[in-house]
C-alpha positions in Angstrom: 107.4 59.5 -61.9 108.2 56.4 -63.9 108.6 56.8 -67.6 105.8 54.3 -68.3 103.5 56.4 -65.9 101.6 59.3 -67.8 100.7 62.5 -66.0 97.4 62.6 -64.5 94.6 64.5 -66.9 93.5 67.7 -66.4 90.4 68.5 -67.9 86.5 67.6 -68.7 85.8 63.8 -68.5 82.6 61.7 -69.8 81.2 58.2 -68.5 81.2 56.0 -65.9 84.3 54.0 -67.3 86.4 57.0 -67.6 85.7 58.3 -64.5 86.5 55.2 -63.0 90.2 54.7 -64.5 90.9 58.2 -63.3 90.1 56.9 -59.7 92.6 54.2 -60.6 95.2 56.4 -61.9 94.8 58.7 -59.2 95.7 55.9 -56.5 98.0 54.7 -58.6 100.0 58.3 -58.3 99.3 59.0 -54.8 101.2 55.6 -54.3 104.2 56.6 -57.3 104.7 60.0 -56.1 104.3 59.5 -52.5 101.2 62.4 -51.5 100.8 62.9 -48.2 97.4 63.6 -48.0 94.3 62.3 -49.7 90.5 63.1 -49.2 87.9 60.7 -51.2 84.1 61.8 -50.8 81.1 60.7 -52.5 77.7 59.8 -51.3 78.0 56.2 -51.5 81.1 55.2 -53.3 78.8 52.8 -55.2 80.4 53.7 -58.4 84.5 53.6 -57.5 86.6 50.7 -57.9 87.8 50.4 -54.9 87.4 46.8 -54.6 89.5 45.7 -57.4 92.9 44.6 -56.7 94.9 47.2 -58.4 92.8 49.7 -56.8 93.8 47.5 -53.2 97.3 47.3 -54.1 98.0 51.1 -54.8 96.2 51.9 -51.3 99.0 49.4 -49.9 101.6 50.8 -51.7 101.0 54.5 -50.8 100.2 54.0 -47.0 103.1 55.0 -45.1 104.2 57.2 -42.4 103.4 60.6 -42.3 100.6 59.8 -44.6 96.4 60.9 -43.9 93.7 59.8 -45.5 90.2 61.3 -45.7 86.8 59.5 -46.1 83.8 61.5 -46.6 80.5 59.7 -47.3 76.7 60.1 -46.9 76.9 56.7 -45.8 78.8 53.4 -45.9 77.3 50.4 -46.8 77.4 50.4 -50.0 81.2 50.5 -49.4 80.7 47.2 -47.0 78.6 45.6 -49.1 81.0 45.9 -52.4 84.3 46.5 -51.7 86.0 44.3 -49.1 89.4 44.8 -50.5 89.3 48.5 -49.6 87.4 47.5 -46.3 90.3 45.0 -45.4 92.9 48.3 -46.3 90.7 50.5 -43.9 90.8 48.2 -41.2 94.8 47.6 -41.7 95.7 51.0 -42.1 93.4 52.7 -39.4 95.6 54.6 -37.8 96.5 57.1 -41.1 92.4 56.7 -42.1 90.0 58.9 -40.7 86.1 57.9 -42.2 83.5 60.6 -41.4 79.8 60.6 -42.4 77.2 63.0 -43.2 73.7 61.2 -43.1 71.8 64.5 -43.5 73.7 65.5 -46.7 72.0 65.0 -49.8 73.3 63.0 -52.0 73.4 65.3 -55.2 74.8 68.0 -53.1 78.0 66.4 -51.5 80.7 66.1 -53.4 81.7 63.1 -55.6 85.6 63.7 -55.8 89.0 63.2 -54.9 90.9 66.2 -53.8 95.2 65.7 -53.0 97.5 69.3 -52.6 98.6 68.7 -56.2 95.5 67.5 -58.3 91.6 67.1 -58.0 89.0 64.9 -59.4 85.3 66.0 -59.5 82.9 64.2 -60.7 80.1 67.1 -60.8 77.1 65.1 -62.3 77.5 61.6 -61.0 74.6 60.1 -62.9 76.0 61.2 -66.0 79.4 60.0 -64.5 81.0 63.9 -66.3 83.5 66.2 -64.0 87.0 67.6 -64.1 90.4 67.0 -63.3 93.0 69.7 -62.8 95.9 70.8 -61.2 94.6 74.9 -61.2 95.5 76.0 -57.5 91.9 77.8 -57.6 90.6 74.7 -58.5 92.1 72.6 -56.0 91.2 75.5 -52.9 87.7 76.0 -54.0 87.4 72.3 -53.9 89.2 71.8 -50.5 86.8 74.5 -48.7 83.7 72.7 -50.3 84.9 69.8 -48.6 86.0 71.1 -45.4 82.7 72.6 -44.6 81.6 69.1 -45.5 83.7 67.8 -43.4 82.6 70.2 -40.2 79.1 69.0 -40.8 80.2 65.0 -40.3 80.5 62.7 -37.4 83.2 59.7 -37.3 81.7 57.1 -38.6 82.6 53.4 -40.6 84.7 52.1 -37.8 87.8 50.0 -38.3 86.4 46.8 -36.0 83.5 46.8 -34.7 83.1 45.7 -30.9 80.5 42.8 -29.9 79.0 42.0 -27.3 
């Protein structure tokens, strides 16, 4: 960790503008401190900045070998429709991206969160934009089973290219 860059919070957050600089600051240390794995989930992703360029730079920056990256949504075109920077990353970076979907799942029910083997980000009322952060290993297992049953439930989905005719 750089000096200039503060540990991650732990703890209750509040608001859609705080929740949203914790997904920045999140990327931002998955790309500083090199995690291997990632797993982003939320119904639409309509709320993350995963557009902006800081957001798009810190994907860059942490993409590497040996690296995985996990996509969980109920669907994707809100992500199409708003973010093209991260769409462009997807598309680059394919081959450590794996996008799933869960049409059936409703959208209060799955999961708005981030989840790494070090520190997790749930946004448990995303209307209200309020959650948790935390680096509690109960926390961060309780979180990765939600999402792995989740995860058994989806289908691939949001393909890198698509084919025409």
């Amino acid at each position: 960790m750089t000096a200039d860059a503060a540990p991650l919070p732990e703890g209750r957050f509040e608001g859609r503008e705080a929740f949203r600089q914790l997904v920045r600051d999140a990327l931002a240390a998955a790309a500083r401190e090199g995690w291997r794995e990632i797993i982003l989930c939320d119904a639409e992703f309509a709320d993350w900045p995963l557009g902006e360029r800081a957001v798009a730079e810190s994907l860059q920056q942490w993409s590497a070998s040996g690296r995985k990256c996990t996509l969980l949504a109920r669907r994707w075109d809100e992500v199409v429709r708003r973010h093209a920077r991260f769409v462009t990353w997807r598309r680059q970076w394919s081959h450590i991206v794996e996008a799933r979907a869960c049409p059936s799942a409703d959208e209060l029910e799955l999961p708005s969160a981030i989840w790494t083997p070090s520190w997790v980000m749930e946004r448990r009322d995303p209307e209200r934009c309020n959650g948790y952060t935390g680096r509690e290993p109960e926390r961060r297992l309780a979180l990765r089973e939600r999402l792995r049953e989740w995860l058994q439930r989806s289908s691939p989905s949001f393909p890198a290219t698509t084919l025409g005719l």
